[in-house]
C-alpha positions as CSV (number, residue, x, y, z in Angstrom):
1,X,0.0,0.0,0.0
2,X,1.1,3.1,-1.0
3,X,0.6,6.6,1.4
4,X,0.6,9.7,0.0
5,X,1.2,12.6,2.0
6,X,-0.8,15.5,1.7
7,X,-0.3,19.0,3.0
8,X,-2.2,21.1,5.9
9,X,-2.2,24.3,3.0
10,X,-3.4,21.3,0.6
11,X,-6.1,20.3,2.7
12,X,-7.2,23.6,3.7
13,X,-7.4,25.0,0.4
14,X,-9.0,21.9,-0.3
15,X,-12.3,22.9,1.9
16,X,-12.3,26.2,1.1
17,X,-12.4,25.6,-2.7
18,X,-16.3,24.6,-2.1
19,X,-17.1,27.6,0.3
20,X,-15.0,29.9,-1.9
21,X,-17.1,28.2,-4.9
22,X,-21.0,28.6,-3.2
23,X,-19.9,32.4,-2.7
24,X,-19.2,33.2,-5.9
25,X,-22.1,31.4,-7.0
26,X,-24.1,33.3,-4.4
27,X,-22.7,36.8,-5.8
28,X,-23.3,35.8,-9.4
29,X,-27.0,34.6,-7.8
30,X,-27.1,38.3,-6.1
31,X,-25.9,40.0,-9.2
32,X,-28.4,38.6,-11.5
33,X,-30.9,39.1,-8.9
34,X,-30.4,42.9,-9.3
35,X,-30.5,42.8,-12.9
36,X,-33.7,41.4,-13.1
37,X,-34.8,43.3,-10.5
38,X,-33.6,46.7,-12.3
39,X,-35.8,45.3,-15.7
40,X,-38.6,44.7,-13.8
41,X,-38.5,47.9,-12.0
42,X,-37.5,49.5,-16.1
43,X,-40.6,47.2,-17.3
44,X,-42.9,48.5,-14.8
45,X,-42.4,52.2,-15.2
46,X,-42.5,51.4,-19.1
47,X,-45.9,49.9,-18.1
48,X,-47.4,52.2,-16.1
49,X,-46.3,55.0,-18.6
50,X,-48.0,53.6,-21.8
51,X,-50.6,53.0,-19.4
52,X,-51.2,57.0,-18.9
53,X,-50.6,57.2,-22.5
54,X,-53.6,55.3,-23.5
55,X,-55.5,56.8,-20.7
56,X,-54.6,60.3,-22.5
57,X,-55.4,59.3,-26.0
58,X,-58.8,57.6,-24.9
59,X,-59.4,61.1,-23.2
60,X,-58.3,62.8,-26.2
61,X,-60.3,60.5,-28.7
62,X,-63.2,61.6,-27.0
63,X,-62.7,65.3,-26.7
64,X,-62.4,65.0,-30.8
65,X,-65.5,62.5,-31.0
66,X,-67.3,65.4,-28.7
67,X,-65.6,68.3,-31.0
68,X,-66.7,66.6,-34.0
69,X,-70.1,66.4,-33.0
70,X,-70.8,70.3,-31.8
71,X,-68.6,70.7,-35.3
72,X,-71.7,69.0,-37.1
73,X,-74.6,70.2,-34.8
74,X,-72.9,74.0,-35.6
75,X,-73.0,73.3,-39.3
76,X,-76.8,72.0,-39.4
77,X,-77.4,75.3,-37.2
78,X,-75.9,77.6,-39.8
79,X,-77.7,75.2,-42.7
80,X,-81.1,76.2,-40.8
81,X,-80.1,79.8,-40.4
82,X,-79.2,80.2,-44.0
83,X,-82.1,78.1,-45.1
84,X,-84.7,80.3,-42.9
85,X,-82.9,83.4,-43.9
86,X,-83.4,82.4,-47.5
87,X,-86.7,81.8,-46.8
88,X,-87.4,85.1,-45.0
89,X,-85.6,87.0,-47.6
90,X,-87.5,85.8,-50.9
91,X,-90.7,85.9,-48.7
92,X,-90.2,89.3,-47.6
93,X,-89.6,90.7,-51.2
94,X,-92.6,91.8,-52.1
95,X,-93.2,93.3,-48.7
96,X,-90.2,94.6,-48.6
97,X,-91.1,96.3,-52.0
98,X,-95.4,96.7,-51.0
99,X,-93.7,98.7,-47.5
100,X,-91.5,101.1,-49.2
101,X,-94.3,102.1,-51.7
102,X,-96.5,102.6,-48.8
103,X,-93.4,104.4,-46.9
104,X,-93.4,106.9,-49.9
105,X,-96.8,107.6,-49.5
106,X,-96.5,108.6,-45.7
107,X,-96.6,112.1,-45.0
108,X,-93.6,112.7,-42.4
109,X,-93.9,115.5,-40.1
110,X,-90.6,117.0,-41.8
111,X,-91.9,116.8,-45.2
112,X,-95.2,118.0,-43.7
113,X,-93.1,121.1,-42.7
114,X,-91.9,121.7,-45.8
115,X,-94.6,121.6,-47.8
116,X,-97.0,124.5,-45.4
117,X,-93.8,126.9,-45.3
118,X,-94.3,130.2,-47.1
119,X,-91.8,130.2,-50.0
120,X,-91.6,134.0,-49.5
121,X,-89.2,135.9,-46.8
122,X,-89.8,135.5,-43.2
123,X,-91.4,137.5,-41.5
124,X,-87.9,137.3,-39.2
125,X,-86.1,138.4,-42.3
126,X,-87.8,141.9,-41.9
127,X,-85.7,144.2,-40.4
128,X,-87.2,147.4,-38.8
């Protein structure tokens, strides 16, 4: 049988190969630990961002939806307007025309006046 003599420092560096080993395994464990950790934390603020995002273009979508609406509402409202205003105008023609005839043939105060002054001098105009 053959012995073979091993060192202490041998030995030793024997059992600490193992711990030396699960340690850096346990830092390589803890560092990719923190990496996930950082994406998930990066994935979740990406999340919650596009989150608001839809949130503001669904607010947005309906502020145009709403816009569009009084938009066509306004235009059937000036349609009506121009439509009545038409209306009133070709309506109103012949009054319009029937009213001023009957306008001329008022006798206004003023033109009253002018027709029962004397054409002659005034009496005012008569200095004595």
């Amino acid at each position: 049988m053959k012995v073979k003599f091993v060192s202490i420092f041998a030995i030793l560096t024997q059992k600490r190969r193992p711990i030396e080993e699960i340690n850096i395994r346990k830092n390589e464990l803890n560092s990719w630990k923190a990496a996930v950790s950082n994406e998930v934390r990066i994935y979740q603020q990406f999340c919650d961002k596009d989150f608001e995002m839809n949130k503001k273009i669904n607010e947005l979508q309906v502020t145009i939806n709403e816009s569009e609406t009084k938009k066509v509402e306004l235009q059937n409202t000036v349609t009506g307007f121009k439509q009545q205003l038409s209306v009133l105008q070709d309506g109103n023609t012949d009054k319009t025309i029937s009213a001023m005839k009957m306008e001329s043939l008022i006798v206004h105060p003023f033109h009253l006046y002018l027709m029962i002054r004397p054409c002659g001098p005034s009496i005012s105009s008569f200095s004595m």
